[in-house]
C-alpha positions, -999 to +999 in steps of 0.1 A: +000+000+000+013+030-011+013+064+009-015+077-003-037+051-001-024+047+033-034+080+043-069+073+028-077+043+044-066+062+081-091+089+070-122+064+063-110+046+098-107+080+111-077+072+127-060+107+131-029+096+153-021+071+127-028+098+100-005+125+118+023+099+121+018+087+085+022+121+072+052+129+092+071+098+082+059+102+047+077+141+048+109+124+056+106+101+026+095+123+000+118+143-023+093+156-045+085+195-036+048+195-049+043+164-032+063+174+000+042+206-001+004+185+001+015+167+026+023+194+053-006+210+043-027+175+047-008+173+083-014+211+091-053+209+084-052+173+106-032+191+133-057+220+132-092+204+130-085+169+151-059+180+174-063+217+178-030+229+176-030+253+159+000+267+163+019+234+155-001+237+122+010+270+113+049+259+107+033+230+081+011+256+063+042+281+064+059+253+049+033+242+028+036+279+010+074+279+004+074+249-012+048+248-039+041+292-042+014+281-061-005+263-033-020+300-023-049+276+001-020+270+024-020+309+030-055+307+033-050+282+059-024+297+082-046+335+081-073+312+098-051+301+125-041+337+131-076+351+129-087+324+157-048+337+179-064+374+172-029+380+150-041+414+132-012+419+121-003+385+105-033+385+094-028+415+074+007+406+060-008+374+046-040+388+030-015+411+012+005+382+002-023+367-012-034+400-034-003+396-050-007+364-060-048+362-067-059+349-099-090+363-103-107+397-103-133+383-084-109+367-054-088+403-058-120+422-048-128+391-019-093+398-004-091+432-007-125+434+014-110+419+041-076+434+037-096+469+047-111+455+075-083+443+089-065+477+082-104+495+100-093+467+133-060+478+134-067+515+134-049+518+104-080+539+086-063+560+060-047+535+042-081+513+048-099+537+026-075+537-004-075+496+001-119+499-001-112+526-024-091+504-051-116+475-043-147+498-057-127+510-088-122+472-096-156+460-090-173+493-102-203+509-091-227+473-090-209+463-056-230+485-032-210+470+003-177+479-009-195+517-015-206+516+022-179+504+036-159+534+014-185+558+034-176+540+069-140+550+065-143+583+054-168+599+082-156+626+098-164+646+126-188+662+112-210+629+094-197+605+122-228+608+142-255+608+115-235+576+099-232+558+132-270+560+138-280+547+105-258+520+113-275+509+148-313+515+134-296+489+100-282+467+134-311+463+149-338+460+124-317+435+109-341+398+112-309+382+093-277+375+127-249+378+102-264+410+091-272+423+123-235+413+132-219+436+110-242+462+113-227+465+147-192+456+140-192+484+109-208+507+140-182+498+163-154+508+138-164+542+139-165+544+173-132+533+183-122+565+162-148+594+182-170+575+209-144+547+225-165+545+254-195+532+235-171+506+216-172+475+240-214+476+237-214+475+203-190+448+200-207+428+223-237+433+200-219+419+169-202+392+189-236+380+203-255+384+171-237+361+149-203+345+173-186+334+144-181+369+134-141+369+134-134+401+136-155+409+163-141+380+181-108+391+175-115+429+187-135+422+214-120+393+231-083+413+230-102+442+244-112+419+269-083+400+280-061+435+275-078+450+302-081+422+326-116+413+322-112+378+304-141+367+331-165+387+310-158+367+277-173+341+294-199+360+303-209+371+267-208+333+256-231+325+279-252+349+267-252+331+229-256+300+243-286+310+259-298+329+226-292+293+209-320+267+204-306+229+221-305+215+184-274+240+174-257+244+206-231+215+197-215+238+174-217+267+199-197+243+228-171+236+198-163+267+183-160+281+219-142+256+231-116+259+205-116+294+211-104+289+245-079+262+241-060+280+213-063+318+216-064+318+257-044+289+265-066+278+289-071+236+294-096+238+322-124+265+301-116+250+270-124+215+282-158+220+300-173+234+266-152+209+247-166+178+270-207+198+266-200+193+228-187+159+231-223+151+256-245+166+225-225+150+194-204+119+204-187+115+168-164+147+182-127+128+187-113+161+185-124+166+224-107+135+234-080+140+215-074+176+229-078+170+263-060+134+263-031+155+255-033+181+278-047+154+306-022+166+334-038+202+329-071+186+336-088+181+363-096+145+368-073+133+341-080+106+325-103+089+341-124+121+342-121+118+305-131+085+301-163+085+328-176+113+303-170+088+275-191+063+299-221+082+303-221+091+265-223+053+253-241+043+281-266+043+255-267+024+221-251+048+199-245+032+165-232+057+143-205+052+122-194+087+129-185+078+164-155+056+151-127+082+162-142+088+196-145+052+206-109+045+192-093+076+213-110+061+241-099+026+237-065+040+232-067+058+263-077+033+284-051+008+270-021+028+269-028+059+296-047+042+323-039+004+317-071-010+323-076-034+296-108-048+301-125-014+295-101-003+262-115-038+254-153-027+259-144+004+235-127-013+210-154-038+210-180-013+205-160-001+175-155-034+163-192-035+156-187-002+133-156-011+122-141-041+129-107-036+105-100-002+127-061+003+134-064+005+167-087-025+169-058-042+152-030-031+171-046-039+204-056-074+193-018-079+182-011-075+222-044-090+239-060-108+214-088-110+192-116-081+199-153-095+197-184-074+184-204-056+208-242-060+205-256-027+211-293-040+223-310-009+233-318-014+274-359-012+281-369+000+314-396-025+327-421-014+353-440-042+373-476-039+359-490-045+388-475-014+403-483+014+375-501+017+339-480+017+307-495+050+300-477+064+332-449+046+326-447+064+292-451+096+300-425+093+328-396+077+298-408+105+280-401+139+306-367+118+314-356+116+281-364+153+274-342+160+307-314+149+289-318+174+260-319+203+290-289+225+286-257+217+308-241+254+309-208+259+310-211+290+336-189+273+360-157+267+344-129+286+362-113+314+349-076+320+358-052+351+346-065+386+353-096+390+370-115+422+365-153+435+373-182+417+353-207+442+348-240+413+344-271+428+356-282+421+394-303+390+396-337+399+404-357+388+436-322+395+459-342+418+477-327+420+515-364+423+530-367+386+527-359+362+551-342+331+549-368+305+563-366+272+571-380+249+548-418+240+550-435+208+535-450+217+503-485+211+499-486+204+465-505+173+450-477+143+444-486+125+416-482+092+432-479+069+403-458+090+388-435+088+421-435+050+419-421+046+386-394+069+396-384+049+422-386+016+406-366+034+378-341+045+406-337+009+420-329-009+385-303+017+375-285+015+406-281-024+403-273-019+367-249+008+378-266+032+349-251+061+362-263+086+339-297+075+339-300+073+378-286+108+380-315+122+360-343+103+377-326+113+406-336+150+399-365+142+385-377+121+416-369+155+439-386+174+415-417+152+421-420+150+457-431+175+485-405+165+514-381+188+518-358+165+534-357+137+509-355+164+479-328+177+498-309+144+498-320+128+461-304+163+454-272+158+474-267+125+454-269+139+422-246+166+431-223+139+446-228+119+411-226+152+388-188+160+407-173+127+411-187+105+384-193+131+352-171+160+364-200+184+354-199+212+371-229+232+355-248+202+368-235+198+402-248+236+406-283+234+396-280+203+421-265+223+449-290+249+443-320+230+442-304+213+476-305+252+489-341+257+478-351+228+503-324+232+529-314+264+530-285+264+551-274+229+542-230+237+545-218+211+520-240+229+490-234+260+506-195+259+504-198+244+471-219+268+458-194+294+474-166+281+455-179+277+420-201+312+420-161+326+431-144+305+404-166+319+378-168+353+392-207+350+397-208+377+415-247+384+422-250+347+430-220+349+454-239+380+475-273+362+476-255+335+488-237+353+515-274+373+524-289+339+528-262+332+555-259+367+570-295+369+576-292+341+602-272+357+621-288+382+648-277+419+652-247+428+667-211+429+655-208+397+633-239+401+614-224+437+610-193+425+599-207+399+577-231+429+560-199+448+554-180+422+535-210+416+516-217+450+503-175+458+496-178+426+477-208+441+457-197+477+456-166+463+438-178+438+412-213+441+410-215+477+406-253+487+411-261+516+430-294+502+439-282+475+454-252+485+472-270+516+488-296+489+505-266+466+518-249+493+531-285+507+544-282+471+559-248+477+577-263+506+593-290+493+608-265+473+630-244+497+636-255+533+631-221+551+636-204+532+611-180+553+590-171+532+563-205+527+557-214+562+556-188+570+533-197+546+510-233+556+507-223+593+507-203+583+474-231+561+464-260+587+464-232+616+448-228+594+420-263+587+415-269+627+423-297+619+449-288+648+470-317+647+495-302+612+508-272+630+505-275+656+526-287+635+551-258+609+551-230+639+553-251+649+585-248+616+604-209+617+588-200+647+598-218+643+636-201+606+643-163+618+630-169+649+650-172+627+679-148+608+672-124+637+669-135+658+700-142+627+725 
């Protein structure tokens, strides 16, 4: 078998570690430049899509170009990479490398586009308006977005104003994302020149409207990160993911996740919306791949890795599609973790898909021969005698739309520079209201509803069907009135979602449904602390702390607790509203306290509520008075 056909038959196997390797033994035998040339753009493209280095790629695309001139896709290629690392610059030298060398009118006019928007990102206007300008004398007067775009470039400070309005009414009358997108980014490139303060809204506009929009990527996650706020990017993602229907989220999770593993470096973000992906579309290897290589950044490791790989085949998946995932996790479990007998249950599962797979072959070699799974879908069965089929139904039904529900990402930890997120306050945080204890709820219990729950919940845990019992689980607390055994099906989900699936997101919603029932419960309480800190919830993190605070009667620790809470909120959350009443709070334990005084005094100036004013710099200037003439 020659190399090419070698490197074909990896492909339809999808076996990308045996492609990469291929390649890179096939550059040391080839002496052929044209040839040489396809394959380190072959490996570059593998090394970007299924491995997602990027950066590793970029030397085989580099290389790629100098060896065949003519192979202009490699360029194409490696301004991708630096689009995705937020590399303006190289971005720029390679588009005009690739005007020199278009062959078409048509691609000249394509480049040249985005040659002046790069120039617009940069700041580099003047000489993006002869680039727009050229592009319009080429194309002539029929290309009507090149004539806009000349207008963008050349407002001035006279027109800037009239111009930027059109833009936001075209923004957001726009039905179509992409258009609405770059309405806003077009806006936002005239403001960066004579209204920077309004830029950041406006790219958050275009970045929300259509996230795929690279150049509002680019400009607003550097923004971002450049001023210490990379917290927010998160943030802003969560924001499209909630815009997003469940049916395209997968490629949300992906794209995101890429984003985070190559631009930001960071193992831990990019690998919660990397394993979400993997949850919704089990044919992406490219997860396990990433994070199998960067497992000692993770947090669980392998075996984290491979109990997500679990509870994703835990039920008969039999696409053909799934061939790369199930051979990365064979390979994982063989040769990271040595545990045989489950690469064995992988590789058997893939047998049944593909039984002549390379790493089916190479593993039978060492342990011999690898059987067939038969992937018999599992029935839940319900005693008859204990609750109608109809029931029974109806309950298989609301579990198995459970498992469509969305497991957000809003956990992950953010590490690097941690700056202010400016999210609205959560509603209903109120300090009026108590925390009280829980009280039974008096709600009708459908009662055969409850019973198939639980016989569900008894033949999962026998059968050890871990993702199953973690959803009836919630869905039994969700049925019941007891406070007290909500509260604890709810602990051992949490437990499940943290130990067994390393799902943060999950374990929250757990924890806080544990809250809702048990208020002051301390094992949901201190995780709750600890993952609305990690992902700098910080509105979550003060009604957590109120909950607490409130408990505590008046005198100098409640005090002190009120203070922490409303520094905390003064500095991250940022509402006026909301830190006048907690510092309002702090007062009514201890009237004379300065801090607090100066704070609101501050508070009510900015917000130029003068009557409140007045009234704090009264009690200010009578308590430091007596402090200073005792």
């Amino acid at each position: 078998m020659d190399l090419q056909q070698r490197l074909n038959n990896q492909e339809t196997h999808q076996d990308w570690y045996g492609m990469a390797e291929a390649l890179n033994k096939g550059l040391g035998e080839v002496n052929d430049n044209t040839l040489k040339a396809e394959l380190h753009l072959r490996l570059g493209r593998v090394l970007h899509t299924r491995f997602l280095q990027g950066v590793k790629a970029l030397k085989h695309f580099q290389d790629a170009y100098k060896l065949n001139p003519s192979l202009t896709v490699a360029l194409a290629e490696a301004r991708q990479v630096y689009r995705e690392l937020g590399k303006l610059n190289m971005v720029q030298k390679l588009l005009e490398l690739q005007l020199k060398v278009a062959s078409s009118p048509a691609e000249t006019i394509v480049i040249t586009k985005e040659l002046g928007d790069v120039l617009c990102d940069e700041g580099q206007y003047d000489r993006a308006a002869i680039v727009y300008s050229n592009a319009l004398r080429e194309a002539g007067a029929a290309d009507a977005d090149l004539f806009e775009l000349v207008t963008d470039v050349q407002v001035t400070l006279d027109s800037w104003q009239d111009r930027l309005a059109s833009l936001l009414r075209l923004a957001h009358s726009s039905d179509d994302s992409l258009s609405k997108s770059l309405a806003f980014m077009r806006a936002a490139r005239i403001a960066r020149r004579y209204a920077p303060e309004e830029v950041e809204g406006m790219l958050t506009q275009a970045y929300v409207s259509h996230f795929q929009n690279a150049s509002a990527v680019a400009l607003l996650e550097n923004l971002l990160v450049e001023s210490g706020r990379t917290e927010a990017i998160l943030r802003i993602q969560r924001q499209v993911l909630d815009s997003r229907p469940e049916s395209s989220k997968v490629e949300v999770y992906l794209a995101f996740g890429a984003r985070w593993a190559l631009r930001h470096q960071n193992v831990e973000v990019a690998g919660q919306f990397l394993l979400e992906a993997l949850r919704r579309s089990p044919d992406l290897s490219q997860v396990l791949i990433y994070l199998r290589e960067h497992a000692d950044e993770w947090p669980t490791g392998y075996e984290g890795l491979l109990a997500v790989v679990d509870s994703v085949f835990e039920k008969p998946v039999s696409s053909a599609d799934t061939r790369g995932t199930l051979a990365v996790a064979g390979q994982i479990a063989w040769q990271n973790t040595n545990d045989i007998e489950r690469a064995r249950s992988y590789l058997s599962r893939l047998a049944s898909l593909d039984a002549e797979h390379p790493a089916i072959l190479a593993f039978a070699q060492v342990h011999g021969k690898v059987e067939p799974a038969v992937l018999v879908p599992q029935a839940v069965t319900v005693d008859p005698n204990v609750a109608s089929s109809a029931v029974t139904a109806n309950v298989t039904t609301e579990l198995a739309e459970a498992e469509e529900k969305e497991s957000s990402v809003q956990d992950v930890t953010i590490t690097g520079n941690q700056g202010e997120d400016s999210a609205e306050i959560t509603h209903g945080m109120a300090l009026e209201q108590p925390v009280t204890a829980p009280t039974v709820d008096v709600r009708p219990q459908n009662e055969q509803k409850i019973i198939v729950l639980r016989e569900q919940l008894r033949q999962q845990e026998d059968g050890k069907r871990f993702s199953e019992l973690v959803k009836t689980l919630m869905a039994l607390g969700d049925e019941l009135a007891d406070p007290f055994e909500r509260a604890e099906l709810y602990m051992r989900a949490a437990d499940l979602y943290v130990t067994k699936f390393v799902n943060q997101a999950e374990a929250v919603r757990a924890y806080e449904k544990v809250i809702e029932c048990d208020p002051m419960n301390p094992v949901a309480l201190d995780y709750l602390r600890q993952m609305y800190e990690k992902r700098r919830d910080w509105e979550k993190l003060v009604a957590l702390s109120l909950a607490q605070a409130r408990e505590v009667d008046l005198g100098p620790e409640r005090t002190s607790l009120f203070k922490d809470i409303a520094k905390l909120a003064t500095e991250r959350i940022k509402k006026p509203e909301v830190c006048i009443e907690l510092w309002n709070e702090v007062l009514k334990s201890d009237p004379s306290d300065i801090e607090a005084l100066t704070a609101l005094a501050q508070l009510y100036e900015r917000g130029r509520d003068f009557e409140h004013l007045a009234g704090v710099l009264e009690q200010l200037a009578e308590f430091t008075g007596k402090d200073s003439n005792p």
